[in-house]
Structures are given as structure tokens and as C-alpha cells.
N, C-alpha and C positions, 0 to 999 in steps of 0.2 A: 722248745719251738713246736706249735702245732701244723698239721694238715688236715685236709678234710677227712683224710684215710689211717690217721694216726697222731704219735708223737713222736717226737726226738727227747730224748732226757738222758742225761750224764751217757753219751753217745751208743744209746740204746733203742732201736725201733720200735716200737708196741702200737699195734694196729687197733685203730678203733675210729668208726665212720660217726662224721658230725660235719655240716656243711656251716656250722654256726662257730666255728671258730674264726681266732681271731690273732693277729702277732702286732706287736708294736712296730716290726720293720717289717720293709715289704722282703720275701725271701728269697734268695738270690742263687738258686740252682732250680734246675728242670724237673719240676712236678711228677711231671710221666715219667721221664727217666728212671728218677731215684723209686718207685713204686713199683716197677721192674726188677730194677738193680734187689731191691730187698723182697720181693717174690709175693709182694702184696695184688698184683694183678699179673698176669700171664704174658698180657700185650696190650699194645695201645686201644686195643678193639674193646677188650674188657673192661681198661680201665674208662673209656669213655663212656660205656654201656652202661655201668655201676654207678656213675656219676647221674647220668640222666635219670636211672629208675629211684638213685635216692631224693633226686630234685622234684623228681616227681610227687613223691613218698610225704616229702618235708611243706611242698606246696598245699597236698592234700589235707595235710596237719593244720597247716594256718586256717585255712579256708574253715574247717570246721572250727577252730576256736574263734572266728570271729562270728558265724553262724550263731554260734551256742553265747555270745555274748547278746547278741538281738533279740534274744529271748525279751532281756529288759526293755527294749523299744517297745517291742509286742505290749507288753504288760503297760508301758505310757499308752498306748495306739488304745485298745481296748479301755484304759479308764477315759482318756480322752471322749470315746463314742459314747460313751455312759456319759460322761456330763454332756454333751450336746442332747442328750436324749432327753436328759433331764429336766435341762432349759428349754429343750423344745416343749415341753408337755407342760411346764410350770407356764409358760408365757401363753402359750394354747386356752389354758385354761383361765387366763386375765383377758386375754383375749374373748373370748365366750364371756364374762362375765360382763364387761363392757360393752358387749354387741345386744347383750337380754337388757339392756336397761336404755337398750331404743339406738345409741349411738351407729352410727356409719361412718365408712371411713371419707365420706364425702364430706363429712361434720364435721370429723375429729381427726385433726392431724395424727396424735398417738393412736389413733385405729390403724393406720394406714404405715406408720414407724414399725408397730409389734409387726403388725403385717409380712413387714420387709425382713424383720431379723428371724422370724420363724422360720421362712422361704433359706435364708441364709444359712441357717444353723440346720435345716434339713439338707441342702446342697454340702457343706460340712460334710455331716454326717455319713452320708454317700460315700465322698470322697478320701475316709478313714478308714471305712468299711473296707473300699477297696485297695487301699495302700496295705490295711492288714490283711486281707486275702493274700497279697503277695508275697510279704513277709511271711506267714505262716506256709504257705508253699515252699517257698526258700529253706527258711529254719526246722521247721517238722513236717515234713510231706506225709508222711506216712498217719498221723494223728490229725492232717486236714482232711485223709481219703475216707478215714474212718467216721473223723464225729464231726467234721465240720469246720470251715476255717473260725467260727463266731465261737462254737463252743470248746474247739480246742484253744482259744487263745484264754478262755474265761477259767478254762482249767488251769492253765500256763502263770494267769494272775491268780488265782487260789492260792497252789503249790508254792507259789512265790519264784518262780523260775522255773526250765527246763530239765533242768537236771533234778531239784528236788520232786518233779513230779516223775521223773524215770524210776528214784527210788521208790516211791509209792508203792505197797500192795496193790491189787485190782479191790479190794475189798474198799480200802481207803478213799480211792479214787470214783468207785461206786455213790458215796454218799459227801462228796465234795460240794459245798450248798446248803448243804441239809446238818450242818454242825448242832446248830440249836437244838434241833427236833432230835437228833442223837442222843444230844445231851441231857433232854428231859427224856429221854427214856430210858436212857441207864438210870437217870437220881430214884425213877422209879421202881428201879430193881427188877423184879418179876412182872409185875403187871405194866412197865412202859412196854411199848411197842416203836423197835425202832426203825428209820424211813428202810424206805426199800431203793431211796435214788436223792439224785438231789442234783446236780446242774444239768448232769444229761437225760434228765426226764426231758429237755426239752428236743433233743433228736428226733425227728419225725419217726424212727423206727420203736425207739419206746412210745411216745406221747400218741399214737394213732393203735395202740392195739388196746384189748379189754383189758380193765384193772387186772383180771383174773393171773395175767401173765407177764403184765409190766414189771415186775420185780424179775423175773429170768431173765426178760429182755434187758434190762438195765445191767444184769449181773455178766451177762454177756459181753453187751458192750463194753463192759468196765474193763473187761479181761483182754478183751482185741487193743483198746486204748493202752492198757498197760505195755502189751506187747509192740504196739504200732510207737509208743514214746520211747521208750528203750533201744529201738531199732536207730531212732531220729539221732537220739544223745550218743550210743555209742556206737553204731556203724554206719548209717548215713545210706544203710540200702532200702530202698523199693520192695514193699513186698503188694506185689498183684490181689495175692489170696485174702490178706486181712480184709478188705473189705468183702468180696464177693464170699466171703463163708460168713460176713455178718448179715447180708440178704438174703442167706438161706436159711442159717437160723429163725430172721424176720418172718418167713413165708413157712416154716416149719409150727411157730408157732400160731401165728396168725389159723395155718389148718389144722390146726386143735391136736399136731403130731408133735407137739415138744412136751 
């Protein structure tokens, strides 16, 4: 027979806390009492005290594994905005092609159709963006303060998950994007040259400084990312500094002092 604070076995006590047990009957003596009697809590204060900080303990367990499962929502949300982006641009450009060969949408009812679903599929898109803002909040705060709720999710579908981007090197994670362009420059051996960034070149704190120093900037950020993901997956704390020591860096280099 189990308890949350142990077992019973061939009429021997052995203490061991799990609030995930389970008996087939329901058990038919005084919880508190007998936890007493056998000197697993002192008094009712403790045993009650014990019980809450592991309810606590066990709540905070769940919450993060359902967290760290949303990762794959994230990863649907993010391809999701990519195809609306797609369709928006593909239909865009039918669009312009029918409008140069004279048509209006006063003329042509399909002027005025495309019309409607570009309008719709940009409202869409909007409204993904900011669903995944939330989710990424939610699931990795520390990897949206850093690089952004867009391009921390676009890392999130790379890695293929949360967790596989926690393992990541910073080095790895540096030129996530840039596979290709890698990859011809190892086949080239010594004279490939290989990228210096690859999905977070688009972070306004690499993409806004001179070529001369965007590869530090990117190697930077790659290393705060590492740390900011790691933090997300396994402790679920807040750290203030990750970002404000990556705008110093920014302004370090920017004055020609990195």
C-alpha cells in the first residue's frame, strides 16, 4: 500500500514523497496520524506544510512540461505566418499583373476578389504574429527579450524544438539559416569562406552595424541566445542582464570599442 509520504510493504514503513500515487481501495486509517506515529513528520503543522510546498513543487513540474510541449504549436504558428506571407505576395504580384494590362476592379470582379483575400490573409497574418508573440512569451521569455518573439520562434522551427535548440552550441546556433552557404565552404576546404550569421542577421542589432563587425555582433548574440534558451528549457528564470549586456555590447561596438 502506498502514500504520498511513503509505503507500506510486508508491514514495513519506507518513506518516499510522490503525490502521484495511487491504491486500488481507498485507505482506511488516519494519514496524519500514522505519519506521526512512524516519525515521518514531527506534527500536524509539518506534515501539512510538506504537503503544500510539494503540491507546489509537482504543480510547477506540470506547468513547465506543458510549456516546453508548445514549443510544437510555436513551430505550426511560425510556418503558418510564412505561408500567409507567401500567399500574400504570390497573389500581390497577380494582382499587379492584372492591374498593368489596364483592368480595375470596377471592371473585373476577380480585381476586386484578389483584392479581398490579400486584405484577409494580411489581417491573418497580423493576427499569428500576435498569438505567437504570446506563446513565445509564455514558452521562452528569456530568448523573446534577447532576439525577438519572430526570430526566436524561426530558431525554435530550425532546431526543430525547444529543447533541441537548448542543446545547441552558440557556435551552431550562430549560423542556423546559413546551412547551405556552410556547406559550400567546408566542400571548399581552405579557400571556402564560411557565413559569419545566418537567421539572426536579421536582428536589428546585427543587421544595423558595419559589415566590419557584424560577425562579433552575431557571435554575441548567438552566445546570449544560447544562454537565454537554456535558461527557458531548464529553469524557467528571468534573467534582466541577458539583454541589457547585449545593448552594450551593440553600443560598444557600434563606437569602434569592441
Amino acid at each position: 500500500m502506498k502514500v504520498w509520504y511513503g509505503e507500506i510493504k510486508d508491514d514495513e514503513f519506507r518513506r518516499k514523497f510522490d503525490l502521484d500515487v495511487r491504491n486500488e481501495r481507498p485507505l482506511d486509517f488516519d494519514l496524519v496520524g500514522f505519519a506521526i506515529e512512524n516519525s515521518v513528520f514531527s506534527d500536524r503543522d509539518e506534515y501539512y506544510e510538506t504537503l503544500r510546498e510539494l503540491a507546489i513543487k509537482n504543480e510547477e513540474r506540470r506547468m513547465k512540461e506543458i510549456l516546453r510541449s508548445e514549443d510544437m504549436f510555436i513551430i505550426s504558428l511560425i510556418r503558418a505566418y510564412d505561408d500567409a506571407l507567401k500567399c500574400v505576395n504570390l497573389l500581390s504580384e497577380r494582382l499587379y499583373d492584372i492591374k498593368s494590362l489596364g483592368y480595375e476592379d470596377e471592371e473585373s470582379p476577380p480585381v476586386a476578389w484578389l483584392e479581398d483575400r490579400i486584405e484577409s490573409l494580411k489581417k491573418l497574418r497580423k493576427e499569428l504574429e500576435g498569438e505567437l508573440e504570446e506563446k513565445m512569451l509564455a514558452v521562452a521569455p528569456n530568448l523573446t527579450r534577447v532576439a525577438g518573439h519572430m526570430i526566436g520562434a524561426r530558431l525554435i522551427e530550425r532546431a526543430g524544438g525547444l529543447k533541441r535548440l537548448a542543446m545547441l552550441p552558440s557556435s551552431k546556433i550562430q549560423v542556423i539559416g546559413a546551412e547551405r552557404a556552410l556547406y559550400r565552404a567546408l566542400s571548399r576546404g581552405k579557400r571556402g569562406k564560411p557565413p559569419k550569421h545566418g537567421i539572426i542577421y536579421q536582428h536589428p542589432l546585427v543587421r544595423t552595424l558595419g559589415r566590419r563587425v557584424r560577425g562579433k555582433m552575431a557571435r554575441y548574440l548567438a552566445g546570449k541566445i544560447s544562454l537565454a534558451v537554456r535558461l527557458d528549457y531548464f529553469s524557467g528564470r528571468i534573467d534582466d542582464e541577458l539583454e541589457m549586456g547585449l545593448k552594450k555590447r551593440f553600443h560598444d561596438l557600434k563606437g569602434g570599442s569592441g
